[in-house]
C-alpha positions, 0 to 999 in steps of 0.5 A: 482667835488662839490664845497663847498666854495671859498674865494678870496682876491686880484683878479681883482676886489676883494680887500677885502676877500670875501667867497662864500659858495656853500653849499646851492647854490649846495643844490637848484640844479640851482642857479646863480650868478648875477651882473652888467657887470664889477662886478667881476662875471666872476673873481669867475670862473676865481679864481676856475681856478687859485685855481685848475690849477694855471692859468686863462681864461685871463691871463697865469700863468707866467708873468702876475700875476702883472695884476692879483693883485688888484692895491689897494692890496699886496697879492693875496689868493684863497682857494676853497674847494671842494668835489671830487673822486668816489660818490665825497666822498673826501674833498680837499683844493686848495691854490694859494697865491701870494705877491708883492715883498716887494721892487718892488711893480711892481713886484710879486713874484712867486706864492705857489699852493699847494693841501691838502685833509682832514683826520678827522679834519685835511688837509694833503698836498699832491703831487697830481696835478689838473689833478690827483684828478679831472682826467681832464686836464685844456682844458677839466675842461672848455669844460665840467664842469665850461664854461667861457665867449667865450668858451661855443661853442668851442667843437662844433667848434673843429675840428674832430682831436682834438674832438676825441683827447679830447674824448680820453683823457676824457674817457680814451681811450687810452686802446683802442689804441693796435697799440703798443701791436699788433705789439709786439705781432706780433714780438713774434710770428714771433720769435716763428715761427722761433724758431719751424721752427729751432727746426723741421728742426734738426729733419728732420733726423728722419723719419718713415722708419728709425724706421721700419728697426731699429724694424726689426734689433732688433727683429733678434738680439733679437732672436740670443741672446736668442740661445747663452743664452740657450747654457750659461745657459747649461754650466753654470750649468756644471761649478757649479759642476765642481767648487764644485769638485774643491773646494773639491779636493784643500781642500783634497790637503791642508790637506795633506799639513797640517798634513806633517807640523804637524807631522814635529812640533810633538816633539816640542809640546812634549817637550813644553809640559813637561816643561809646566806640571813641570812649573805649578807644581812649580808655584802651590806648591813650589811658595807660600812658597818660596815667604812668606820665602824671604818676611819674609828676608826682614821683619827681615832685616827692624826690624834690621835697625830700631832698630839701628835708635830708639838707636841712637834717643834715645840720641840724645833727650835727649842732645837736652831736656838738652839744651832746657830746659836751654833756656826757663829758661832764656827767662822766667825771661827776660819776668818777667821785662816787667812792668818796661819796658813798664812804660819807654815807656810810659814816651818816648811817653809822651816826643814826645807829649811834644816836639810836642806841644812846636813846635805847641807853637812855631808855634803860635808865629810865626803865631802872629808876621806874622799877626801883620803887616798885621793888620796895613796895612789894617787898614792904607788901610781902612783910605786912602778910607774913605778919597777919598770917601770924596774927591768924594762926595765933587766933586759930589756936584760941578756938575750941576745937569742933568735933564734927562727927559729934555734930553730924550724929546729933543732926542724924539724931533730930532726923530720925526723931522727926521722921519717926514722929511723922511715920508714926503719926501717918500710921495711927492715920491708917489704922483708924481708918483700916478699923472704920472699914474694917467695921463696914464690912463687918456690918455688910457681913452680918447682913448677908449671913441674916440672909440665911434661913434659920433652918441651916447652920451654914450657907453650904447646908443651905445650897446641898438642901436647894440642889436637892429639891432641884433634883427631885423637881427635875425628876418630877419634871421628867416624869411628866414630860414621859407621860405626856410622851405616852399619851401620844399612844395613849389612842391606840389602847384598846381593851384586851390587846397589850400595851406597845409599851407595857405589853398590859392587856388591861387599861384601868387608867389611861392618862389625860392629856390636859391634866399632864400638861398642866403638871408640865407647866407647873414643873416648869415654874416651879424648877425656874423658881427653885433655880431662880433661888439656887442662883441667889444662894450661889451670888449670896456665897461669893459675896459672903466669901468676897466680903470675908476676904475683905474683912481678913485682909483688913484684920491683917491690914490692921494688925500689920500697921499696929506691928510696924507702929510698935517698931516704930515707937521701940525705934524713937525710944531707942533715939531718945535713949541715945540723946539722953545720955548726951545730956539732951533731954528734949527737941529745943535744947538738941537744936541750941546743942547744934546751933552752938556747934555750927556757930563754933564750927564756923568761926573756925572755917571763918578764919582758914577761909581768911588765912587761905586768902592771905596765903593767896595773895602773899603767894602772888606777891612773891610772884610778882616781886620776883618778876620786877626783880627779874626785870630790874635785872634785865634793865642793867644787862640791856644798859651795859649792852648799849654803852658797849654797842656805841663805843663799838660804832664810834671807833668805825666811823672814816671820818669823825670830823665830818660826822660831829657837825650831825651828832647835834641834828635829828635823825630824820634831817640826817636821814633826808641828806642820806637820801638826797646824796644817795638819790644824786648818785643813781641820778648821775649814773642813770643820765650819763647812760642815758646821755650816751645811749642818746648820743649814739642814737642821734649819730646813727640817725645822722648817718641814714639821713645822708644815705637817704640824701643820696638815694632821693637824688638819684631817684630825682634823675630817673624819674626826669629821663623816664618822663620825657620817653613817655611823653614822645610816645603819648603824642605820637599815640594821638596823632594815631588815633585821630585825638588832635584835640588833647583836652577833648581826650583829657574830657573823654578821659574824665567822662563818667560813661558806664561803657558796660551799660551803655553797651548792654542798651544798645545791644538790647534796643537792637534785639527788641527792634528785630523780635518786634519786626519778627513777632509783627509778621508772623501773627499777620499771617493769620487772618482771625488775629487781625480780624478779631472783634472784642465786642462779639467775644465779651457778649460770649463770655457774658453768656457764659457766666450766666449759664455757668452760673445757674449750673453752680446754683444747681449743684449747691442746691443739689448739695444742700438737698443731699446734706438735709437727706443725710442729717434726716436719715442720721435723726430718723436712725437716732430716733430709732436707737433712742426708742429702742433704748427707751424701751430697754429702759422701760423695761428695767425701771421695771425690774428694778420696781420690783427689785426696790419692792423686795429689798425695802426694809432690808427683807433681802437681809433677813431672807439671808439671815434666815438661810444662815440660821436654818443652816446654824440649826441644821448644824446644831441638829446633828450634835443635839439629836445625839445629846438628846438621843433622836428624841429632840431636834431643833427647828427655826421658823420663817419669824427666825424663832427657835422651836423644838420638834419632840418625836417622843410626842409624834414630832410635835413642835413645841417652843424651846422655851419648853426644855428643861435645864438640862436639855436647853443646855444641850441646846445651847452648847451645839447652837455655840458649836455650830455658830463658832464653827460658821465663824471658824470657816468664815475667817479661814482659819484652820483652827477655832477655839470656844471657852464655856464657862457655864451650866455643867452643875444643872447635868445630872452623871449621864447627861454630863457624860454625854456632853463631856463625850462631845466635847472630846470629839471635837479635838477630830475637827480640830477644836479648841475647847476650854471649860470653867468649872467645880465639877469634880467629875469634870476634873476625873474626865479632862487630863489636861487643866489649870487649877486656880486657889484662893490664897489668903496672903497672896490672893490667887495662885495658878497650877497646872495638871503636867 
């Protein structure tokens, strides 16, 4: 994780917003962050916290956000932005916000946290958590990466439980923890064993003995079934050529059988056969001629019929020409007068329009009789409005005038008097309660400064004696630890040889192991005690600043809200003044001044709203008397047009005396006559064409009903000489062919014979007749068929199947013999793979016996976690043996407790507990680089960054030399170091920092060093 910029606005001491960009504090390698105690340089570690985890070093994340807020501020914002993800490749956004709720401002309600990474130039909110984009969880973020005040030793400090515990966490090493997988594992094994144990035991019925003698069966079945195959294969071959004898000799049987039915059928087929000959003859020579005599019959009997109907046709036609001829003769004149009766139309038409226009003029009078009186209402209407129009302006003019601007100043007036009142009331609210708390914090203030002794004049004096008195326990702390070193060689003084050391020949007074280390101890104790009181005076000083703080803020709180009480009163003073001189002297008699003045202001708008209306309705007035005169006048226009119109049609009618009988009839009577006489016309013209077109049509007919008259006639005369030249050659046809008797050949003519059939018959009796007289003689020639005895031959097929059967029954034994081998060599072969499987098995339940004994109570884990520390303080050494100048170095035990090996005491292990301040700073700071640099390799990153807020104040000038130097080195491994401290000689070494003021007004306030 990079940081890149932070803004902070409401925490603690920072009452405005303040943005601390990292960029080019990141780009120097070390840089730091300087500041007075109280400055608020902490709250910038404290606000990284609280933007990554919702939570800071001081305070939880639930109930104490109000202590959190600055007093002077209503909302709490810290956005930080930092670099994160492998090679910190990703840019996120982390938001905390909180606001005083808005009617308790001792309240504050709860907080929003949310996480937004960057795409392109936009931020995407995301569901992810702290832990899941930096991967470490609070705890270790302030072990590894940003060291708050009080907790830079606190991974030494742990205990080996949770050291490896952390360890776990960091790195992952939870994949090392296979307790859980082993034992599954284990089960399934188990499971697999049991299941191969069931399976052999089911084929324990199965064994080598068993296949040998079912071989052995099977080898003796084999060789009687290939005798009794050898003996059916013999007699099968006599079957064969018993069967073809067989087949012959019922052949040769059903012959004879055939040609005794034949010969039986003989005479029929004679008979069949004669009356088939006559029939064909008939059908071939006497057939045709006796068909073309009887068609000619029914040829001569049709001519005859139509002949008759043509005569009586011809009649007919000419009775219905006479009487058509008649009708269209008096059509045609009828049509002739069609002239004089279209012309009466017209005039009966003319009349309609006439009569219609009378009724449009009657229509127009009555129209100007509704109208007429309308008129004269409206404009009696029109007369009453301009009279109250008047009556209103007379009104209008008697009221006073209202001045509205006065009206409106006043109602300002009473505003801002209420208002003021209110405000300043709110006011004297605040200020009692600024002073109640004004006062608490002046009484806490007194109680913390009791707390300095009477010796010291401030807390300063107090803290410069208690460094001191470190100091000088330090010292002396040191100067036992050096003796104890030198008691190491205190067993290689001998008297008259020099000191290693010294170079001294004389040892009066050598030093006493036990009395050192008792000295050690008490050193010890006392330099953790005198710390123990340093650290109190260093808390009672940021609470004393902190609470002066708070009572300044309050006194300029107080004075601030009794200057604006005071503006506020010159302010109603100042309305008062002016509602005076108006004559008001208090709130009621203002609001009777108003109330009268709206009273008079709204019988005013009373009266124009009334008069408006009135103009409203005379304008409506006017505009609807204009339309009705408008009207009247189109009336008398369409009047005069109908009068003009009919005298127009009268003078057009051909005939008025015909047309004055229909001036008294309706208009629908004249139109049915109209209709009628008009219909009669179209009726006359259409039957006197159809008349005609009728008469044509019967003469044409007429016409082709004496050419068919003639036709058939002639017809008639051919048919007769053709019937009698026919009927000469039929007789002479029979005497021919031996057919004296004409009804036998009329029989013959009828008979239903299929010759076909009847030729296909006999044409196969014959062929049967001669294959069974052919097939007879030929299988008499061999002696076997006519001697063939069936008894012998079923006695040897009996013999046969009996043997042939016992041949099968060999085989299907043979068969389920060499099946029962097979199923037994498959299970004796299963049954050895399933023993070689067990064994395999056995063998890993095993392994894994042993595997679940080690992994049991993640051991597996701690041997891990154990590796990785040895490497941690392996890395830590080749820092700390430079601080320490290769007196020192650290070593962890197989508990995964820390323990210092000292060379200055003949490499003597002794706990870490045992450094002084100092040294276990040192101690501290290369283990917090190493663990930073495991977890910078572990995330891929190519840079890691490590802020240290702690401990330079307990270093005396050499030993903070030392650390700044490898601190400055660290900028060559591509390290990111930042540092919180007072440290004057810090600020001389690091060119590069951010420099954080208290400010009294604005609360803290950063700058930079470029």
């Amino acid at each position: 994780m990079i940081p890149v910029q932070l803004d902070i606005q409401g925490l603690y001491s920072y009452r405005e917003r303040q943005s601390i960009n990292f960029n080019q504090l990141t780009a120097a390698g070390l840089f730091g962050i300087f500041g007075a105690v109280g400055s608020g340089k902490s709250s910038i570690l404290e606000g990284i916290l609280l933007a990554l985890y919702g939570s800071t070093e001081r305070l939880s994340d639930r109930g104490e956000k109000n202590s959190m807020l600055n007093l002077q501020s209503d909302q709490l914002l810290i956005n930080f932005t930092f670099h994160a993800g492998k090679n910190n490749s990703k840019t996120f956004l982390a938001r905390y916000e909180a606001k005083r709720n808005k009617k308790d401002p001792e309240k504050v309600d709860p907080a929003t946290h949310t996480f937004y990474e960057k795409s392109g130039s936009d931020w995407t909110p995301l569901e992810l958590r702290a832990e899941d984009i930096i991967g470490m969880k609070k705890e270790h973020f302030k072990q590894t990466v940003i060291i708050p005040q009080g907790k830079f030793r606190e991974f030494i400090d742990l205990t080996p439980g949770p050291r490896a515990e952390m360890m776990k966490e960091l790195f992952g090493l939870e994949r090392f923890d296979l307790s859980g997988k082993t034992g599954t594992l284990l089960r399934e094994v188990k499971d697999e064993k049991i299941r191969l144990e069931a399976k052999i035991q089911t084929l324990e019925e199965y064994s080598s003995e068993q296949l040998s003698e079912k071989s052995e069966l099977l080898e003796k079945i084999k060789t009687e079934s290939d005798q009794v195959g050898k003996e059916v294969n013999d007699l099968d071959a006599q079957l064969r050529q018993l069967e073809k004898f067989q087949e012959k000799h019922a052949s040769w049987i059903e012959f004879k059988r055939m040609r005794k039915e034949l010969v039986e059928q003989k005479p029929q087929i004679d008979k069949q056969r004669l009356l088939h000959q006559e029939f064909i003859t008939a059908k071939n020579h006497l057939r045709p001629i006796w068909n073309q005599i009887n068609d000619l019959k029914k040829d001569r009997e049709k001519f005859q019929v139509s002949i008759t109907d043509c005569s009586r046709f011809e009649v007919e036609f000419e009775k219905e020409i006479l009487q058509l001829e008649v009708e269209e003769k008096e059509l045609k004149q009828k049509n002739q007068n069609r002239p004089q009766r279209e012309g009466k139309i017209r005039d009966l038409k003319k009349v309609i329009e006439i009569k219609q226009l009378q009724e449009g003029l009657a229509q127009s009078q009555a129209h100007l009789e509704t109208l007429k009186p309308s008129i004269d209402s409206l404009q009696e209407t029109q007369s009453n409005l301009d009279s109250q129009s008047q009556n209103l302006d007379r009104e209008l003019d008697s009221l006073p005038v209202a001045d509205s601007s006065n009206l409106a100043d006043l109602k300002s007036f009473q505003r801002q008097w209420k208002d003021l009142d209110e405000q300043i009331g709110h006011q004297q609210k605040l200020l009692k309660q600024f002073e109640s708390e004004e006062k608490v914090v002046s009484q806490t203030l007194e109680r913390l400064q009791s707390k300095i002794p009477s010796d010291f004049e401030k807390v300063e004096d107090w803290l410069q004696e208690q460094k001191k008195r470190i100091s000088e326990v330090e010292k002396m702390r040191e100067n036992a630890l050096r003796n104890m070193g030198l008691h190491a060689h205190a067993h290689l003084l001998e008297d008259g040889k020099p000191c290693p050391l010294c170079g001294a020949a004389e040892h009066p007074n050598p030093l006493s192991a036990e009395k050192q280390e008792k000295e050690a101890r008490q050193m010890d104790l006392r330099l953790s005690e005198e710390k123990n009181v340093m650290e109190d005076i260093l808390h009672l000083i940021q609470q004393l600043k902190e609470q002066q703080l708070y009572l300044d803020n309050h006194r300029r709180n107080i004075q601030s809200k009794g200057q604006e009480k005071l503006q506020l009163d010159e302010k109603l003073s100042n309305v008062l003044n002016q509602v005076n001189q108006l004559g008001i002297t208090d709130s009621s008699s203002l609001e009777e001044k108003i109330a009268s003045l709206e009273n008079s202001h709204q019988q005013r708008e009373s009266i124009l709203k009334a008069q408006q209306e009135i103009r409203k309705n005379w304008q409506a007035n006017r505009e609807k008397l204009d339309m009705e005169q408008a009207a009247f006048q189109q009336a008398q226009l369409k009047k005069e047009t109908f009068s003009s119109q009919i005298q127009s049609k009268e003078k057009d009618l051909q005939d008025p005396t015909f047309c004055k009988v229909f001036f008294s009839r309706g208009v629908h009577e004249i139109d049915a006559a109209i209709s009628k006489v008009e219909k009669d016309i179209e009726n006359a013209l259409k039957d006197w064409e159809g008349k005609v077109a009728h008469l044509q049509e019967v003469k044409t007919k007429q016409t082709t009903n004496q050419a068919d008259l003639k036709n058939f006639k002639l017809q008639l005369e051919q048919a007769d000489s053709k019937l009698s030249k026919l009927q000469s050659e039929f007789e002479n046809l029979k005497t021919e062919h031996g057919f004296e008797d004409e009804a036998r050949l009329i029989r013959l003519f009828e008979h239903s014979l299929d010759a076909e059939k009847v030729a296909k018959e006999i044409q196969q009796f014959d062929q049967r007749l001669a294959l069974a007289e052919s097939r007879i003689s030929e299988l008499e020639q061999e002696k076997e068929v006519v001697e063939f005895q069936e008894e012998q031959f079923l006695q040897s097929k009996a013999k046969f199947h009996l043997l042939k059967s016992a041949a099968e029954e060999s085989r299907k034994r043979a068969a389920l013999l060499e099946e029962e081998i097979k199923i037994i060599k498959e299970k004796l072969q299963e049954k050895l793979q399933l023993t070689q499987t067990k064994e395999k098995v056995e063998k890993r339940e095993t392994y894994l016996r042993e595997l679940e004994r080690l992994f049991k109570g993640s051991g597996f884990v701690k041997y891990v976690s154990s590796i990785y520390l040895k490497e941690l303080c392996n890395t830590a050494n080749l820092r700390f043996m430079k601080l320490s100048k290769n007196s020192l170095s650290l070593e962890i035990d197989d508990d995964n407790t820390f323990w210092v090996i000292d060379y200055l005491n003949g490499g003597k292990r002794r706990l870490l507990k045992t450094l002084s301040g100092g040294q276990t700073f040192q101690a501290s700071l290369c283990l917090a680089l190493a663990l930073a640099e495991k977890i910078k390799a572990l995330n891929q990153a190519d840079q890691s960054f490590f802020f240290l807020d702690e401990g330079f104040g307990a270093l005396d000038r050499n030993a903070l030399r030392v650390v700044f130097e490898t601190l400055k080195s660290l900028r060559h491994e591509n390290r990111i170091v930042g540092i919180i401290s007072h440290v004057e000689e810090l600020q001389q070494e690091i060119g590069v920092f951010a420099k954080v003021e208290l400010d009294q007004e604005k609360g803290s306030q950063v700058s930079y060093s470029y």
